[in-house]
C-alpha positions in Angstrom: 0.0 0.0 0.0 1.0 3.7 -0.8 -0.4 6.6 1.1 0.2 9.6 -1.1 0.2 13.4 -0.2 -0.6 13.8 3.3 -0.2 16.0 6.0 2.4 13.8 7.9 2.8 14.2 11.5 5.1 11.5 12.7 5.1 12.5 16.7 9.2 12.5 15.7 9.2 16.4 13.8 7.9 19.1 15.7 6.4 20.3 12.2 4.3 18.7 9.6 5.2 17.9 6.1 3.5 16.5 3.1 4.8 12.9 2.1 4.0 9.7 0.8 3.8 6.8 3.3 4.9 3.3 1.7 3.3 -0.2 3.8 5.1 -3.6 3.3 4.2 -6.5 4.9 2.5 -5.0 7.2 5.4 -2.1 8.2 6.3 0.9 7.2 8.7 0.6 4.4 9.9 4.4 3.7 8.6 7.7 3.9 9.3 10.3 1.5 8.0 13.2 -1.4 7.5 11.8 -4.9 7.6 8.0 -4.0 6.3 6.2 -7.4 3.5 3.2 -6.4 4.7 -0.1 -7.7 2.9 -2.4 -9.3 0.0 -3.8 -7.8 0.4 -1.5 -4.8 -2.8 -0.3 -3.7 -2.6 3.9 -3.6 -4.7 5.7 -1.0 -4.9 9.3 -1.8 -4.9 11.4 1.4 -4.2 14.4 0.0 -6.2 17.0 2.0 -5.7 15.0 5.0 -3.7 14.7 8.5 -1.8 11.3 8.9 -1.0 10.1 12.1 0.5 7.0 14.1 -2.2 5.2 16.0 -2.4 6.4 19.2 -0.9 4.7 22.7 -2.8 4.4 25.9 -0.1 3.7 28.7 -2.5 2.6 30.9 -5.7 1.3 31.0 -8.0 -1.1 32.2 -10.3 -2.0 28.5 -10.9 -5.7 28.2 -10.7 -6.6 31.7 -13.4 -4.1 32.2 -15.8 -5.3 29.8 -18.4 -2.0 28.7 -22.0 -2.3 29.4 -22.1 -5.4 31.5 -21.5 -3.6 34.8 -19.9 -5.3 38.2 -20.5 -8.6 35.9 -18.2 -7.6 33.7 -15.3 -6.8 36.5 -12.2 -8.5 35.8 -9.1 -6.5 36.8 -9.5 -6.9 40.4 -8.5 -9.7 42.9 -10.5 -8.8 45.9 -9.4 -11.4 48.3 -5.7 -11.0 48.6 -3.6 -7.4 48.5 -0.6 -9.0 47.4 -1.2 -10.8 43.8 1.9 -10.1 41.5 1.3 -13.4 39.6 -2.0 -11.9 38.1 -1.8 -11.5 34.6 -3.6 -9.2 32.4 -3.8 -11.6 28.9 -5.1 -14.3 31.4 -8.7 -11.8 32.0 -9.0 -10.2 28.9 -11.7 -10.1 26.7 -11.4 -9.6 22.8 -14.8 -9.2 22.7 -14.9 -6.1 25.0 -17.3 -3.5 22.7 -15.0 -0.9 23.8 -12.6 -2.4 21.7 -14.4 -1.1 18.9 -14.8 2.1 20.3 -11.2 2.7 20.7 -10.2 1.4 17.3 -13.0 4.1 15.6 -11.0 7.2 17.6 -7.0 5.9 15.8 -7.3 4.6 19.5 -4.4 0.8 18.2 -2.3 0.0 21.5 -3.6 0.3 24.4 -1.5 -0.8 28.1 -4.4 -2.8 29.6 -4.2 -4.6 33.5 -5.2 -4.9 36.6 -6.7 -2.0 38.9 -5.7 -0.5 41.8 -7.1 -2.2 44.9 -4.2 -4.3 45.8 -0.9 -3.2 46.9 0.3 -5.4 44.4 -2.1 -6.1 41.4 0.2 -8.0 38.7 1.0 -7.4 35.0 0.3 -5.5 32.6 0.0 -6.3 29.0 0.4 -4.3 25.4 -2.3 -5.4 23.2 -3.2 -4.1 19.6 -7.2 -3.1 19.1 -8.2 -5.7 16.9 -8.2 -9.5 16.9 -10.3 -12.4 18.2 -7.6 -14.2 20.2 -5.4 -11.8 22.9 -2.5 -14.5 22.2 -2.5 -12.7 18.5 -3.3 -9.3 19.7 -0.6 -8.9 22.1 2.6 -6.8 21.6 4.3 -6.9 25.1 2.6 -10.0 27.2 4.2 -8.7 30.6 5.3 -5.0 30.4 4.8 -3.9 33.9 4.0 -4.7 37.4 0.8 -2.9 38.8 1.4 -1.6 42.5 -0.6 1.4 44.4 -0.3 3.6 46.9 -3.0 5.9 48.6 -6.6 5.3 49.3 -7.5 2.8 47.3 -5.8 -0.7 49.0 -6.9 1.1 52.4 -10.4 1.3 51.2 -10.6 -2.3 49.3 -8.6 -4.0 52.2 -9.1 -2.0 55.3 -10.3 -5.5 57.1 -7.9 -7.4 55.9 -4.2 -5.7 57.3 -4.0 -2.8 55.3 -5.7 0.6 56.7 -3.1 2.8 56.3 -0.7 4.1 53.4 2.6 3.6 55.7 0.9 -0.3 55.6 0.9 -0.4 52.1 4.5 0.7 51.9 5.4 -1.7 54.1 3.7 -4.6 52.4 5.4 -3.6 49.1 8.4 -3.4 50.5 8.3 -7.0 52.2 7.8 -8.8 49.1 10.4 -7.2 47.1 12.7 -8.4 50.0 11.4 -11.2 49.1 11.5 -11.5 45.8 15.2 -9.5 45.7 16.3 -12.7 48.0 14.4 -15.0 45.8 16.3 -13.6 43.0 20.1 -13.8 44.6 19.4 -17.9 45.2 18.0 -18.2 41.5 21.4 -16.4 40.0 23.3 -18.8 42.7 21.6 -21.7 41.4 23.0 -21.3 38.1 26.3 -22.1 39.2 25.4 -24.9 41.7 21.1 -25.8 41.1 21.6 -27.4 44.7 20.8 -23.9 46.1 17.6 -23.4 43.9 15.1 -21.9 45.9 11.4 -23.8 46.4 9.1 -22.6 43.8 7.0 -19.3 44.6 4.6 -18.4 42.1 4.3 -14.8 43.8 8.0 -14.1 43.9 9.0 -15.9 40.7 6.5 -13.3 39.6 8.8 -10.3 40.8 11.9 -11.5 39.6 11.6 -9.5 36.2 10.9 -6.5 38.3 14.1 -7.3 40.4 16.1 -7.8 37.5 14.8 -4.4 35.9 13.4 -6.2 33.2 10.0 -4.5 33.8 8.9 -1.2 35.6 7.0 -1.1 39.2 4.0 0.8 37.5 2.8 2.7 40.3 -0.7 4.3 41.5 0.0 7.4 42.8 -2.9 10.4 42.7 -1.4 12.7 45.6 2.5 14.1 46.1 3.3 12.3 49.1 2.3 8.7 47.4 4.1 9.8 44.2 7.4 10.7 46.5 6.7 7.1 48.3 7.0 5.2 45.6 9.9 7.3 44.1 11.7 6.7 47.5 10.9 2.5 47.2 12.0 2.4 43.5 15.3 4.1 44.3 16.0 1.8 47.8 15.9 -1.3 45.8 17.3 0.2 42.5 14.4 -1.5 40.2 12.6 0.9 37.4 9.6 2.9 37.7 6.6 4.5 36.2 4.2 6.5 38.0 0.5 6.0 37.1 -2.0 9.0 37.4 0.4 11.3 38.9 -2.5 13.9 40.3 -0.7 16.4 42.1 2.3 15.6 39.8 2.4 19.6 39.5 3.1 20.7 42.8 6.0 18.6 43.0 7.8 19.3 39.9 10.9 19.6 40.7 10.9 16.1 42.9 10.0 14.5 39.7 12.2 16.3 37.2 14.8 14.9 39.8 13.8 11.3 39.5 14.1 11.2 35.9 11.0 8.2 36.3 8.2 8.9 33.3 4.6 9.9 34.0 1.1 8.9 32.8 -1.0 11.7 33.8 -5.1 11.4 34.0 -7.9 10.4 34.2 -8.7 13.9 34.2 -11.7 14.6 32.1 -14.0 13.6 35.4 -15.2 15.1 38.5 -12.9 14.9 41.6 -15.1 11.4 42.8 -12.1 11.0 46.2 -10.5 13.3 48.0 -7.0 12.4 46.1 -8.2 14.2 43.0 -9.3 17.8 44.3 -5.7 19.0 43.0 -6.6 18.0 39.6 -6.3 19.9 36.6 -5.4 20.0 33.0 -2.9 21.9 33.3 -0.4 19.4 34.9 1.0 17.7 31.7 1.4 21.1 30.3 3.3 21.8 33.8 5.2 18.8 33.8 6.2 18.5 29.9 7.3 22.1 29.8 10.0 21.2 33.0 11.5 18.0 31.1 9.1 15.4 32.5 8.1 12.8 30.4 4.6 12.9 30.0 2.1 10.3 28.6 -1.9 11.2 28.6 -4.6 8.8 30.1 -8.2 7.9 30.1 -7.2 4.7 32.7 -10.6 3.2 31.0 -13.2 2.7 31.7 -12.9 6.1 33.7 -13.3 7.8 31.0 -14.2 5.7 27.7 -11.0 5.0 25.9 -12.1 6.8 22.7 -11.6 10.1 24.4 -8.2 9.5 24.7 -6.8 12.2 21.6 -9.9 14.8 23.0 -8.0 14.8 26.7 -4.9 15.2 24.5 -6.8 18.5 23.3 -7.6 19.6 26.5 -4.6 19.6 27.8 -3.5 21.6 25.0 -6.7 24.1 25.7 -5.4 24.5 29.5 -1.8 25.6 28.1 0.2 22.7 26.8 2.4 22.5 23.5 0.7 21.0 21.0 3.5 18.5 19.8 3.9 18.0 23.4 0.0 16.6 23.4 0.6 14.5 20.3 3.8 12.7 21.9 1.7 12.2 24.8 -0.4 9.9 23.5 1.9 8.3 20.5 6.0 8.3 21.2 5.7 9.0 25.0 3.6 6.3 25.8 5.3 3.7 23.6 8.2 4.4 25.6 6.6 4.2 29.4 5.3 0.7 28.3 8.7 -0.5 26.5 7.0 -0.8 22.7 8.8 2.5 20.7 10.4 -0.2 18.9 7.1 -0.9 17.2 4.8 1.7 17.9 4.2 5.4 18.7 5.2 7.0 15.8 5.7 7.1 11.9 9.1 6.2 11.3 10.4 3.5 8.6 10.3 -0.3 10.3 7.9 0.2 12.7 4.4 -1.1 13.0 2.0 0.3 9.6 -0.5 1.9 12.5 -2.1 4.5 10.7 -4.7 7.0 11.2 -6.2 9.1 8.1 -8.5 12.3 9.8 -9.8 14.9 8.0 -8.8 17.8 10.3 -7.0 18.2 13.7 -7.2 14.8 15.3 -7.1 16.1 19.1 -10.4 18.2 18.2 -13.7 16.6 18.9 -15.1 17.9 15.9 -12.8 16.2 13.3 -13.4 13.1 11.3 -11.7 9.7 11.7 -11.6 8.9 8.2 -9.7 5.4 8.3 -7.5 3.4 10.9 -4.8 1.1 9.4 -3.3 -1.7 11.9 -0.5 -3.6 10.9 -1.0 -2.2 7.6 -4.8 -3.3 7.2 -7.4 -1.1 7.1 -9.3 -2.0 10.2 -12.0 1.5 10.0 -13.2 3.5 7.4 
């Protein structure tokens, strides 16, 4: 396939430019003026139009949610254990999920999906694409983070059950990668001598890629104290870090421009339902991106419905942040907070053919989706 004379805005060049867009096998082969279609190539003319990457959601919850079949429908929380790291995400989702759909229609492709945030430790995160019947052919990343949270949210799930306060939560956390760091020094040990392999421990074997800084603690954090808590726990055992939500991310900017960690900042576009979101506000990607943060953008669906995603890009853009800041926020940026830039998050020659075709300025409500392309295939329009 060759996508002639768009509007190209790659999420890599601060400014547009008009360029053809040549798909191979599912990738993109080249982009470049002039490019002469082959034979047999198809030739889509988008000339008139804005081309995109598909957009990135670096965290959400679609699929394990399940829209329109209410608590029924709930599968991305364990409620009868606060520690679970050996939950995975792939193992609850649902192809079938009609948000799925939904997403797709809005350039919505990749999406971070997992497990909520009532257990200290939830388990893992997946990357999946928006389109498929099977999650085993859908998935990008199968394990690209380990869900942990801090704040109100274990105290209010698990409040009867040992954890009623956030310096309990800490604790737990810290406990299990103890643990698991322990768990770890015996597996590298057994290499040499499988004498001192450790018993099997589905929990800990769980951690080890997080130990081993394979994988990110990806953190629930709303209000600045929880955001420097798990900041402080990252750094004492040396493992990586993302921090989910990040509230109040703005009145502790310097903290985090410090800690280098990146951010995935929302869900914004609702009302301030607990008392950890009365700081909230638009303006803190702007905030944070203009200091040298790295920002991604989030819905955390089903908060807000994961088709929204580019329109809270636009908001934040409304309350004061760059525009090419936006559009990285919820292509590159994200791609990179869940380990998939390789593939994903923006138009660049060998990546994933994830294309979006609108007829205006996709971060605007009022603009026209006029075809999604994933892995090369036109899957809307």
């Amino acid at each position: 396939m060759l996508i002639r004379n768009g509007t190209v805005y790659d999420a890599v060049h601060r400014d547009p430019y008009i360029a053809d867009i040549r798909v191979t096998d599912g990738k993109i082969a080249e982009i470049a003026q002039d490019l002469v279609p082959a034979d047999g190539e198809e030739v889509v003319d988008a000339s008139g139009l804005r081309v995109y990457p598909g957009f990135v959601e670096a965290h959400g919850h679609i699929g394990l949610d399940n829209y329109g079949l209410g608590q029924v429908g709930h599968d991305y929380n364990e409620g009868n254990d606060p520690i679970t790291p050996h939950l995975r995400a792939i193992d609850s989702f649902n192809p079938q999920d009609l948000a799925i759909p939904m997403a797709l229609s809005a350039g919505v492709t990749t999406v971070c999906t997992g497990p909520g945030s009532a257990n200290v430790i939830g388990g893992s995160f997946m990357a999946v694409k928006m389109n498929g019947t099977c999650v085993d052919d859908m998935c990008v990343k199968q394990t690209a983070a380990m869900k942990c949270a801090f704040g109100e949210n274990p105290k209010r799930c698990y409040a009867s059950k040992g954890v009623s306060a956030r310096m309990t939560t800490a604790a737990k956390l810290r406990e299990m990668l103890f643990k698991a760091k322990e768990y770890e020094a015996k597996l590298t040990a057994a290499e040499e001598d499988p004498s001192k392999k450790p018993g099997f421990d589905m929990k800990l074997e769980a951690l080890v890629p997080v130990i081993r800084g394979e994988i990110p603690l990806k953190a629930h954090a709303h209000r600045a104290d929880d955001i420097c808590t798990a900041i402080r726990i990252a750094k004492e055992f040396g493992v990586k870090l993302t921090i989910e939500h990040c509230t109040e991310g703005h009145l502790i900017v310097k903290e985090l421009v410090r800690a280098g960690y990146p951010v995935a900042i929302g869900p914004t576009l609702t009302s301030a339902s607990k008392i950890e979101l009365i700081n909230k506000t638009f303006e803190t990607p702007g905030i944070l991106a203009k200091a040298g943060v790295k920002v991604s953008i989030i819905t955390d669906s089903p908060v807000i419905q994961q088709e929204y995603l580019p329109l809270c890009a636009g908001l934040a853009i409304k309350a004061g942040m760059d525009p090419f800041d936006a559009l990285q926020a919820i292509t590159i940026n994200p791609a990179e907070h869940i380990g998939i830039a390789d593939r994903v998050g923006s138009l660049e020659a060998g990546k994933d053919a994830d294309i979006v075709l609108a007829d205006g300025d996709a971060l605007v409500s009022s603009t026209k989706i006029v075809a999604v392309y994933l892995d090369g295939v036109k899957a809307v329009g």
